[in-house]
N, C-alpha and C positions, 0 to 999 in steps of 0.2 A: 504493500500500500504506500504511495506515496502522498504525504504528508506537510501540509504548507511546502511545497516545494519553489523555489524561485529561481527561472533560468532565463535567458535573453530571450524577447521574442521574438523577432525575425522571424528567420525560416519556419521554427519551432512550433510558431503560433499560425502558420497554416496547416501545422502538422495534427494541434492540439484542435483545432477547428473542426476536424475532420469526425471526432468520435461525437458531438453533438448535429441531431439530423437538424435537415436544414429548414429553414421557416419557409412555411407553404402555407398561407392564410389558408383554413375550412372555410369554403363561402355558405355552406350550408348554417351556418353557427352567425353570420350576419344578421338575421330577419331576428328584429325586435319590434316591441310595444311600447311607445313613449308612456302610454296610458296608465301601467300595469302595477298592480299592488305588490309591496315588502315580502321578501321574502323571510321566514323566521330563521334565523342563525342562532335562535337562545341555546338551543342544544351543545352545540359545538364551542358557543361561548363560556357557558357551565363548565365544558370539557380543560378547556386552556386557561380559566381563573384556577384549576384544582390540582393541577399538574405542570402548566408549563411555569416554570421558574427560572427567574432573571439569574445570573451568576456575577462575578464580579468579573470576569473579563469580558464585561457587556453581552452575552451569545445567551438570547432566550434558550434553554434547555428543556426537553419535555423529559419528567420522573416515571419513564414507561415501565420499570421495577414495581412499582407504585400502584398502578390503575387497576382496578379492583374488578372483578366479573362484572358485576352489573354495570358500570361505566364502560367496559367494550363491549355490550350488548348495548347501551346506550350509542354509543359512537357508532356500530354496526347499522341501527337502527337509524340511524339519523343520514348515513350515507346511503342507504336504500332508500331513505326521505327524497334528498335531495335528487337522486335517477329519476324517483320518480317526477319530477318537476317538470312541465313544459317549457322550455327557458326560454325557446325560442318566442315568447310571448310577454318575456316583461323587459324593459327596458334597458338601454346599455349599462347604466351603472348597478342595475340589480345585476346583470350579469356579468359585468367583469367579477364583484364581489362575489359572486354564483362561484367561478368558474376558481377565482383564487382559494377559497375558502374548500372547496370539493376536493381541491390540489390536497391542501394542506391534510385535510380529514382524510382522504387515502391512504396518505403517507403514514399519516402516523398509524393507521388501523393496518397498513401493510408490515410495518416494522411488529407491531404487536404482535401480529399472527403469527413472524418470523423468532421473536425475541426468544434469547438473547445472542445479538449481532455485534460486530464491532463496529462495521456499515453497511450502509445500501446496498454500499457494491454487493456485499456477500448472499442479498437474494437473488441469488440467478435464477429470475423464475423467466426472463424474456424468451421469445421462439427464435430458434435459429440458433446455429453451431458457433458463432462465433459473438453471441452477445453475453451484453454483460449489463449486471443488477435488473431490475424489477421493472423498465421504463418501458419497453413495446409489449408486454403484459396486456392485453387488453382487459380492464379492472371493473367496470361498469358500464354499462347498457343505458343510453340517453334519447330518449324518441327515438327508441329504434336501432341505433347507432352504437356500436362496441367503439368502446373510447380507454386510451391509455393516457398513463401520466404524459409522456413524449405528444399525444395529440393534443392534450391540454396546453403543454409549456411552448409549442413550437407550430401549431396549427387556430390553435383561438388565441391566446397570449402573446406571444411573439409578433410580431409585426401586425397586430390589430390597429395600431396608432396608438395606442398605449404603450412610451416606450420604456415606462419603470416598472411596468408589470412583469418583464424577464427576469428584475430582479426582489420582486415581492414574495413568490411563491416560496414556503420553508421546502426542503428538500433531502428533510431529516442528517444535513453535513452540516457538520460544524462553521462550515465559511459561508452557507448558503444564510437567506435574510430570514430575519426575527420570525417564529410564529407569534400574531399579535392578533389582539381583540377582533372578530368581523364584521363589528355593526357599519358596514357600511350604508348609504343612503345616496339618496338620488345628490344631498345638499354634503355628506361627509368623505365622497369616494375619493376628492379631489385631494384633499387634507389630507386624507390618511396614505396614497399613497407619497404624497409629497415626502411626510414625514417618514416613510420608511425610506424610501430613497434617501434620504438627509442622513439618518441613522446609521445606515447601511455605507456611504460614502466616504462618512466619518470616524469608521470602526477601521482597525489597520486591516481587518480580513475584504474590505474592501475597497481602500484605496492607501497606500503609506509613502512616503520618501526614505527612503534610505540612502542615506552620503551622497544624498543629490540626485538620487536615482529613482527615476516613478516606478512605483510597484505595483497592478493591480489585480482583483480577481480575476480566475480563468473564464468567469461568469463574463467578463466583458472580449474575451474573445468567444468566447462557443452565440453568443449574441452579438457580435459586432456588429451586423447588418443591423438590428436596434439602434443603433448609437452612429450611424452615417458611414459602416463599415470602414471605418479610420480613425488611426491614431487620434487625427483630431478631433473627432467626433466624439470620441470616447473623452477626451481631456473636456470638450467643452463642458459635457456632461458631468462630468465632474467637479466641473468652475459654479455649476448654475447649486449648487447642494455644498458645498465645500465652507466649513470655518474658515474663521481667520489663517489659523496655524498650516491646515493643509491647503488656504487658498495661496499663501504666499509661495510654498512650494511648489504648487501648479502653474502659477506665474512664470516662473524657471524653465519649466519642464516643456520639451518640445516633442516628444515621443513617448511612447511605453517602452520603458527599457526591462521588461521583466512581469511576472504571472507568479500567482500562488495561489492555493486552494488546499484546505484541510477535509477532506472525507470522510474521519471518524465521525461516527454518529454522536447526533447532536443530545448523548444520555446523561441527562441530570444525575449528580454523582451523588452517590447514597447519605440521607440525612446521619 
């Protein structure tokens, strides 16, 4: 397992490109309802006030040691909720929230099933001889449609025009972004993902200088087309979210000189 690893990107990072598929907008997953009423996330809200725990190196952590029968039949119950949904019928910000929040509750019900892992990787449940962890899985059934996490992250998420939604979804790794509250709304979608971007920017697991050197997630190559598939595009992006401390550094900085990403799973360590 390689482990916050940091190496030149160049060549590299066409190399590192390669293992995340590519965004191909679902046009099917377009057609919404400006009209359309709330969808309930209290379920899965209950779920992440009782389990996922903040740590002191900033990395929300979920206590999957922790969660008790009846809470993953709860969590079970609640992702068969949500399949069941017509989504294509309420609005884009019920469904970005839809679609982030489905993300997140798979993962962790997928880690549970598998527990105890030391990461994703290590569910090889995908089809085909040469994959790896749990991502082309097809997980649940959506009007109709067998959907995996990969069509989530890379077919509705990914180049939706939402371009901090590649870095919203948790991904049960340590370097992937916060799992966090999902009451979104039609008036709070905007906020909330500002602020995880913000979060996530600020945290060295996704952006740091080193002796002068930009560092960032591998999350912003396997997404680059997100971010205006370049260098610069990525740094802008990280100008528009960035403190004081790492804005000055970005000022400097004219390229990515380098990528890291931690893959141990993201398990809150025993009380």
């Amino acid at each position: 397992m390689l482990v916050a690893l940091v190496v030149p990107l160049g060549a590299i990072a066409s190399i590192e490109a390669l293992f995340a598929p590519r965004a191909d907008l679902w046009q099917r997953w377009t057609a919404h309802d400006p009209a359309a009423a709330a969808i309930d996330h209290a379920p899965w809200d209950r779920f992440a006030k009782t389990y996922v725990k903040p740590q002191p190196d900033g990395v929300n952590r979920v206590a999957y040691a922790r969660v008790s029968a009846a809470d993953r039949k709860a969590l079970a119950d609640y992702v068969a909720g949500l399949a069941g949904v017509p989504i294509s019928a309420y609005h884009r910000e019920q469904q970005l929230a839809y679609w982030l929040t489905l993300y997140n509750a798979l993962t962790v019900k997928l880690v549970l099933d598998h527990y105890p892992v030391a990461s994703i990787r290590d569910i090889d449940i995908s089809p085909g001889w040469f994959s790896d962890g749990p991502w082309n899985k097809k997980l649940v059934t959506i009007e109709g449609e067998a959907v995996s996490l990969n069509d989530i992250e890379h077919r509705i998420l990914s180049r939706s025009g939402a371009m901090r939604a590649s870095i919203t979804p948790s991904t049960a790794r340590r370097s992937a972004a916060p799992i966090s509250n999902p009451r979104h709304s039609r008036r709070t979608t905007e906020a909330l993902l500002n602020a995880a971007a913000r979060e996530y920017v600020n945290h060295p697991r996704g952006a740091r200088i080193e002796s002068g050197r930009l560092v960032v997630s591998s999350i912003y190559v396997w997404f680059s087309e997100d971010f205006g598939g370049s260098d610069e595009g990525v740094i802008a992006h990280l100008k528009r979210y960035a403190e004081p401390d790492l804005l000055a550094g970005l000022a400097a900085a004219g390229r990515i000189d380098g990528f890291a990403y931690d893959w141990r799973l993201n398990d809150a360590p025993a009380p």
